[in-house]
Every structure is written in C-alpha cells, then in structure tokens.
C-alpha positions as CSV (number, residue, x, y, z in Angstrom):
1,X,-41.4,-22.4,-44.1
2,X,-38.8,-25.6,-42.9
3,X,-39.1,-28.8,-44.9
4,X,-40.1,-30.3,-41.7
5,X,-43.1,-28.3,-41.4
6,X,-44.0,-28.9,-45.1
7,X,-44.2,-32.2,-44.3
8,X,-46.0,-32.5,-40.9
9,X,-48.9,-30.3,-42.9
10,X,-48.6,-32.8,-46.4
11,X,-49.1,-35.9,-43.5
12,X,-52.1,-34.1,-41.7
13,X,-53.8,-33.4,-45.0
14,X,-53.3,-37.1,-46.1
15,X,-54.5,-38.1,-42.9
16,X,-57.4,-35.9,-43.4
17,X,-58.3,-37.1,-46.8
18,X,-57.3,-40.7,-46.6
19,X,-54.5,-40.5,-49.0
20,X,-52.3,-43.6,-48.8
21,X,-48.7,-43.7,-49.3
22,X,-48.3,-43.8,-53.0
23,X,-50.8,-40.2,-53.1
24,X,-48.3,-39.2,-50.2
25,X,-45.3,-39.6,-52.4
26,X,-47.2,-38.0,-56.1
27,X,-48.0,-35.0,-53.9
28,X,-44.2,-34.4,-53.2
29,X,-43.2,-34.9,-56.6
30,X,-45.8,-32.5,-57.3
31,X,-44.6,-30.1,-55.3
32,X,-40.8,-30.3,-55.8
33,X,-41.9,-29.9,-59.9
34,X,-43.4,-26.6,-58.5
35,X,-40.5,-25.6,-56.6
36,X,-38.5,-25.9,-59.6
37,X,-40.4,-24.3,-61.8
38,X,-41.0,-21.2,-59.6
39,X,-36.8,-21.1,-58.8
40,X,-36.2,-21.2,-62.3
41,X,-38.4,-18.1,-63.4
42,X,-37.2,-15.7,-60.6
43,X,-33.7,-16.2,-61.6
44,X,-34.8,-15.8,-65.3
45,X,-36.1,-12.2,-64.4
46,X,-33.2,-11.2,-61.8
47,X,-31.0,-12.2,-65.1
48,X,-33.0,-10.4,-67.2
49,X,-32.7,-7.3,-65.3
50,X,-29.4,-7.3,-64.8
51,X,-28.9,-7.6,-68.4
52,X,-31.6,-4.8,-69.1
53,X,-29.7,-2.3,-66.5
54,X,-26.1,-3.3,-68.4
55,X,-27.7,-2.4,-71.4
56,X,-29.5,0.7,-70.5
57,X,-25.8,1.9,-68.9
58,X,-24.3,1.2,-72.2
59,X,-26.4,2.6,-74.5
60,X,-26.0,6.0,-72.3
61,X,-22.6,6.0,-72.5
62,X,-22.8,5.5,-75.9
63,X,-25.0,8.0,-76.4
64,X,-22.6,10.2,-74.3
65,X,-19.8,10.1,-76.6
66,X,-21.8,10.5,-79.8
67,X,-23.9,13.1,-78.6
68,X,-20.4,14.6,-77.2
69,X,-21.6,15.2,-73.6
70,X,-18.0,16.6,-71.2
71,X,-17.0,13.6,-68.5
72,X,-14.4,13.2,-66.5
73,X,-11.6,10.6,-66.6
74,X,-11.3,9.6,-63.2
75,X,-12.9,9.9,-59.6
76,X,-10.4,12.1,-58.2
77,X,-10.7,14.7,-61.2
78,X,-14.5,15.2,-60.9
79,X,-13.6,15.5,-56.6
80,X,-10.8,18.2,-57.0
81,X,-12.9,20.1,-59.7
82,X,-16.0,20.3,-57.2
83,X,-13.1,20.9,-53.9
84,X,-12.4,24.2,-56.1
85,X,-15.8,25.2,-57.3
86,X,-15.4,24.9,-60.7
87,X,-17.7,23.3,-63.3
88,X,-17.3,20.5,-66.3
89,X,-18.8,23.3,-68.4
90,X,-16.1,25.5,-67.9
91,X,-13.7,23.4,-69.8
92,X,-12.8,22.8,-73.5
93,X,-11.9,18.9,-73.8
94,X,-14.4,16.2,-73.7
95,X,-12.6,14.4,-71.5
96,X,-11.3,16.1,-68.2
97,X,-8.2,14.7,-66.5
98,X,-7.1,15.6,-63.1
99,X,-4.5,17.2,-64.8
100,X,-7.1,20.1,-67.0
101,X,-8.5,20.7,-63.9
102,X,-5.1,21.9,-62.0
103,X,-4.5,23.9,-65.1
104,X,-7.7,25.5,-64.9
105,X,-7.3,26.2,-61.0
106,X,-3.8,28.1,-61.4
107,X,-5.4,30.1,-64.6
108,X,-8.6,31.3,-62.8
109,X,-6.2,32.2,-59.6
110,X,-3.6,34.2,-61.4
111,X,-6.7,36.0,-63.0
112,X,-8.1,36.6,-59.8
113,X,-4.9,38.1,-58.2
114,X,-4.4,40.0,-61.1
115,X,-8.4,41.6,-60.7
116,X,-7.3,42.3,-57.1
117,X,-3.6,44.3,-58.4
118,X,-5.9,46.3,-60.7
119,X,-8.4,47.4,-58.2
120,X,-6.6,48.7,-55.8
121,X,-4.2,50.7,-58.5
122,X,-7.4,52.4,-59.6
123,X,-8.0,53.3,-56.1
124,X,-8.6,56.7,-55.7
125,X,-8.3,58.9,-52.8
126,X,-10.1,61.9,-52.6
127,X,-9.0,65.0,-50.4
128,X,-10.7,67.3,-49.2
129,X,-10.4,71.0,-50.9
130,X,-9.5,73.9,-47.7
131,X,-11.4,76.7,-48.5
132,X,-9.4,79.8,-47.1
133,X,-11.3,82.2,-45.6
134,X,-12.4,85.7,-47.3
135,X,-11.8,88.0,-44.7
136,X,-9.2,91.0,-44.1
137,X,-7.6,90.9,-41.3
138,X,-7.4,94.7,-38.8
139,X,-3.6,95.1,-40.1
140,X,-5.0,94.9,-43.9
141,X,-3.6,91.2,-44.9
142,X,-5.6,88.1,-46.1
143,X,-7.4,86.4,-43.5
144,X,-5.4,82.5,-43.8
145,X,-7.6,81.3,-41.2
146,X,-10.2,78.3,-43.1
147,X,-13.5,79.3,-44.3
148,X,-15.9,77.2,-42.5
149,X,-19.1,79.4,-42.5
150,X,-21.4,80.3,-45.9
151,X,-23.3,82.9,-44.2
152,X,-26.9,83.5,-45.7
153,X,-26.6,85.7,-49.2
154,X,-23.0,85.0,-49.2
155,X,-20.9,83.6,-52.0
156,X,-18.0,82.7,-50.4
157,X,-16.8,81.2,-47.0
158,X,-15.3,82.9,-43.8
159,X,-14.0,82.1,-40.7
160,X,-15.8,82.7,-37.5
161,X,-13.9,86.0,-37.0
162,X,-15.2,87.7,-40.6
163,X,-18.4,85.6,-40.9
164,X,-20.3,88.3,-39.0
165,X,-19.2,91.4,-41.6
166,X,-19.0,89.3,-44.9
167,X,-20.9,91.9,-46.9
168,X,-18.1,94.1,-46.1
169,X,-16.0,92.1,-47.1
170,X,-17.9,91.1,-50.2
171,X,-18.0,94.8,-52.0
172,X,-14.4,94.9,-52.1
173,X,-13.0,95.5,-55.6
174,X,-11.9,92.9,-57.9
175,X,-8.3,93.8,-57.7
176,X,-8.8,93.3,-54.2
177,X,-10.4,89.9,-54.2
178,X,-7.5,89.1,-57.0
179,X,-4.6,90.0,-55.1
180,X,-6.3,87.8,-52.3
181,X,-6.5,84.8,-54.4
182,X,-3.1,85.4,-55.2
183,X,-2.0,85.3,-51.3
184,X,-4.2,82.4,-50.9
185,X,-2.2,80.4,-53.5
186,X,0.5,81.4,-51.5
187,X,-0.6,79.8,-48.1
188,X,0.1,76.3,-46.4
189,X,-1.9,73.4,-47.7
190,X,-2.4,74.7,-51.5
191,X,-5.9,74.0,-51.6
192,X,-5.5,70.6,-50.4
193,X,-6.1,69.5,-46.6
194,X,-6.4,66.5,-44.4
195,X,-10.0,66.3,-41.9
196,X,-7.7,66.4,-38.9
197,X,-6.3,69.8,-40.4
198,X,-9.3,71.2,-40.9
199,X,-9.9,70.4,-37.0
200,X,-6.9,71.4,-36.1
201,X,-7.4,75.1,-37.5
202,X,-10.9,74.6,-36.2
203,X,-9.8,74.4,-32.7
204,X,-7.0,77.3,-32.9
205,X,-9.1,79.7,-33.8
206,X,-12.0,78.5,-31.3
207,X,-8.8,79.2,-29.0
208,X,-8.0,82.5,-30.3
209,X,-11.9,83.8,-30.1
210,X,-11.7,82.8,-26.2
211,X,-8.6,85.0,-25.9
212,X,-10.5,87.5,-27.5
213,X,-13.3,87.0,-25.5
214,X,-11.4,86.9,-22.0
C-alpha cells in the first residue's frame, strides 16, 4: 500500500469520525511508531538467522575435522574424482587434493591394464582331439580315415566305410589293436585337429563313398 493511499483512508476515517486536525496528526505519529517497530523486528530475526545458519555451518565443519570425516580441497578435485568414477572413500588422506585424485586415476588404470595382460595370457585354447578311425583297410593297413561314427555296442569310433562291420573289427587281437595305435601315432595331425579338418576329411570320404557307389 502507497503513502498516498494510507492517507486518503486516515482522512476518510477522520472524516467519518469527526477527528480534527490535532487527532489527524497523533494518528500518524501512531502509526509511523508502528512502522518502526515492526521494521525493526523483522530485521532482528533475518539477522538472527543469518547468524543461526553461520553457526550451524560452523559447528559442522568443526565437527567434520574432529570427528575426521574425508573432504576435499577444492571444487575441481571433488569434479575430476566424480568425471572418473571414483569415491572420497577410496582414499587414505583426510584432505583430497586434485592432485591424490590424479594419482589414484593412473594407479587404478595401470591395475586395470595389467587385469586385462593377465587374462588373456591365461587364455586357453582348446582343440579338438581327431579320433582315427578303427577299421582295416582291404590291403590289411590301418584305416587313417577319422572316426566319426560310435556305432551301438561299440567302444570305439569308425569311419563310414568300417562303421557297418565294427564287430569285426572289434575281436581283433591286442597285438593287433597295439600295432594300430602305433600307426595311428604315426599319422597326420597327432591326435590334434582343427573343425575345418575334421570337415575336410568329412567331405573326402563322402567323395570317395560316391565313387564307390557310381
């Protein structure tokens, strides 16, 4: 409300009331008193909060340091540690300069690329084991051919060729299946073979067994 206004409505209620002058002019000291006294008391209590909030911040970061609680030293510390996910926890010191946290950053990535160098030396890779097959061949030699087919009842693997007669094959004599094992030793791979070897030797013989066929 204007001053202008106060006064028009301090006129129409002396008007109203048939206060003259001299009541007129009491009112308005009246009134200025009550202005002042009102002014006064709200900046009291904006002055008394401020000094309750400075006091409540100080008696935290008091407790802070006596209770030893980790902070850090300036704005761009605490920004870098959070840029590189790591937190005040994590550090030893009290009091974290941008510095601690740039250590801490290079020490967690050397760990890191060191976990990396150690995982993939321990990397194993597995082969697959060719099993040759345990068939004769017509001339009397060692079938070389891979054993893809366990027929049902046998022990051991043949190739498409000797998978039909396995039990034949099966009552040979142990000096037989020795001197076999022996010849098998002897043959390409070693025991060892790649998938697209297998499929390879898969094929040929399909290849051969057409020949047969035709």
């Amino acid at each position: 409300m204007s001053g202008s206004t106060m006064m028009c409505r301090m006129n129409e209620f002396a008007l109203k009331y048939e206060i003259g002058e001299e009541g007129k002019e009491e009112m308005l000291n009246m009134l200025n008193e009550s202005l002042s006294v009102i002014s006064s008391e709200i900046l009291k209590s904006v002055k008394v909060e401020k000094v309750e909030k400075l006091e409540k911040v100080e008696k935290v970061e008091k407790k802070s340091k006596l209770e030893g609680i980790k902070r850090y030293k300036s704005k761009k510390a605490e920004e870098y540690a959070e840029e590189n996910g790591i937190e005040i926890e994590e550090f030893k010191m009290m009091e974290i300069s941008k510095k601690d946290v740039e250590n801490l950053v290079r020490e967690k990535t050397k760990k890191e690329v060191g976990k990396e160098s150690k995982e993939k030396e321990e990397k194993v890779i597995v082969k697959k084991e060719r099993v040759v097959c345990s068939g004769i061949n017509k001339q009397g030699s060692v079938c070389k051919s891979t054993g893809t087919i366990n027929p049902e009842g046998s022990k051991k693997k043949y190739c498409f060729r000797h998978a039909e007669d396995w039990k034949s094959f099966e009552c040979e004599s142990d000096s037989s299946d020795s001197e076999r094992n022996e010849d098998e030793g002897e043959g390409e791979g070693e025991g060892e073979v790649s998938k697209e070897e297998l499929k390879e030797e898969e094929l040929k013989e399909e290849e051969l067994k057409e020949e047969e066929y035709n």
